[in-house]
Each structure stands twice: as C-alpha cells, then as structure tokens.
Phi, psi and omega in degrees: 000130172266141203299106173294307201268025180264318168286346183279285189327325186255073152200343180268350174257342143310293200296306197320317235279329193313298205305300170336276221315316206243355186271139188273130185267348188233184178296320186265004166082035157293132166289142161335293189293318168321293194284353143323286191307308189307324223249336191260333183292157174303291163004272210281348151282338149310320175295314174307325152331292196280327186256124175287280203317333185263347141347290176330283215276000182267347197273329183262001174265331168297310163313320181304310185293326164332287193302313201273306176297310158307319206278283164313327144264005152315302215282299179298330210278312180294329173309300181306320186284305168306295203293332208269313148274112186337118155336159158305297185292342180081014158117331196267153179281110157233112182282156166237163193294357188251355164211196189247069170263133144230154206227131162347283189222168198293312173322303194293349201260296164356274195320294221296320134011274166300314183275308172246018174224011206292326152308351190255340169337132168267355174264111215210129171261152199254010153307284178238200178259052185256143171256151176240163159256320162292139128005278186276037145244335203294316181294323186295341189284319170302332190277339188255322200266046170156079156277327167290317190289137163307091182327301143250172175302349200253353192278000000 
C-alpha cells in the first residue's frame, strides 16, 4: 500500500517547482531561470560590475532558481519514497477481537493480547496450568515442557 500523503506532498512540490519555471517575474516576461541565465551571460556580468543593485538582485534570483530546483527533487524524492514503501501494516487494520485496541504491528497486537485477554484463550495445556494465546505459543510450549506427551485430546 502506498503512502498517500508522501505522494500529494511530492506532486505539490512538482507542480510549485513547475509553476517556477514557467511563471513570468518581470514585465518583460523573464522567467526565474530566464533572468539566471542573463545575470550569468557576459552582459549581465558586466552590468554587475557597475551596479550594487543589480549585483543584488541577480544574487536572489539565483537562490530563487536554487529554491525552484530543491523543491523539485524533494518532491520526485517524497513521490518515490511513497510509491516505493510499504505502510507499517500493510494496508489492514489490526484490531483485537475482545476490544476496540489497535495495534501497529501483528507483535504488539500478539503482547497485548497475552496481557489483557489471556483468560479468554482457548489454548490451555492440558499438562499444566499454561495458557498460550496462540496455537503456534501452545505447541512450542508442549514441544519444549512435555516433548513425550500427547499433545491434544485427540492424539
């Protein structure tokens, strides 16, 4: 199951880094990157030489262009990272049947389990006074504390 809200964040930071790209900032409808390049051509180093302000102003359109470029591979980095890793749970709910607990993972649901319904088992050895909550805990418990003994009534 994939990460939903890892894929909106990165498809909302794709469109914004887009948006960078193609929205015009000046009158005359230089682009971020447009107005990069002119401040990086001989022109516009030259112009900096004479001008503090345009100096200035070429220095925060680069950071802008920075900004437009980060933005964009945050956003493929959270896309990738959504389609590619798995939920904790693996999309199911685990609840336990005697209340309304949920739980993280199939352990913690196991612990919980073990801890506040262990009366309710129905995995009971008929050896000693051991409870299992599981199937699979009763039999390891027979296999290791009565390995010659029968296991169930029916054996």
């Amino acid at each position: 199951m994939a990460k939903t809200g890892l894929i909106v964040a990165g498809i909302i930071l794709l469109v914004l880094s887009g948006l960078g790209f193609v929205t015009p900032v000046t009158d005359t409808g230089f682009t971020i990157p447009g107005v990069n390049i002119l401040c990086q051509s001989g022109f516009g180093q030259l112009g900096q030489l004479f001008s503090g302000d345009l100096q200035q102003i070429c220095g925060q359109f680069q950071l802008m262009m920075y900004s437009i470029i980060g933005g964009g591979l945050i956003g493929i980095i959270l896309l990738i990272v959504g389609l590619v890793v798995p939920s904790k749970s693996g999309g199911k709910t685990l609840t336990c049947s005697y209340c309304n607990f949920v739980a993280m993972s199939e352990a913690e649901l196991l612990k919980h389990g073990s801890d506040k319904h262990l009366d309710k088992s129905p995995f009971v050895c008929e050896h000693c006074d051991f409870i299992g909550f599981t199937e699979e805990i009763l039999w390891n418990h027979y296999k290791d504390k009565h390995p010659g003994k029968k296991k169930w009534k029916w054996n």
